[in-house]
C-alpha positions, -999 to +999 in steps of 0.1 A: +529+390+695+547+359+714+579+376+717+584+401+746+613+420+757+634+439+786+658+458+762+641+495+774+653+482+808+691+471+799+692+502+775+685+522+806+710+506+825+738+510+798+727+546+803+724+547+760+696+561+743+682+544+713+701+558+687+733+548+706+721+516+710+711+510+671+747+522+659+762+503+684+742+472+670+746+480+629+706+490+632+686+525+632+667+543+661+634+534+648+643+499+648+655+499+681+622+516+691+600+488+669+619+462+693+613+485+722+575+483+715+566+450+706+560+461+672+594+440+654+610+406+662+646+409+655+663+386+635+688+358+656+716+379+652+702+412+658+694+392+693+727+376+697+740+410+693+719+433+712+724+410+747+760+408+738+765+447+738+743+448+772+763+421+781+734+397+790+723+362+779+694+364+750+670+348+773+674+379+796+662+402+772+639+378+751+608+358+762+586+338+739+556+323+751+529+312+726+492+318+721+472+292+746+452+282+711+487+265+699+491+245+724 
């Protein structure tokens, strides 16, 4: 998947554990773990609101980078 994060990192240094994090952010655990792994892509918002609570710009949490075979 194109999309790859730091949230475990900026979790960590909120000092919240995923559950935390998920009601802080309207979502479960599991969905913050999905994020976590690599294994969901959260929606715009979801973003917007995840680097607002660790009080980060998106692009701080988020990378994209597309597959070499797209470009």
């Amino acid at each position: 998947m194109p999309l790859y994060n730091r949230l475990k990192e900026h979790r960590a240094r909120l000092g919240v554990n995923q559950q935390e994090l998920g009601r802080l952010a309207g979502v479960s655990r599991q969905t913050v773990s999905q994020i976590e792994r690599g294994d969901y892509s959260p929606s715009v918002t979801l973003a917007l609101k995840l680097a607002k609570i660790c009080g980060v710009q998106v692009e701080d949490i988020f990378t994209y980078q597309e597959d070499e075979s797209h470009e």
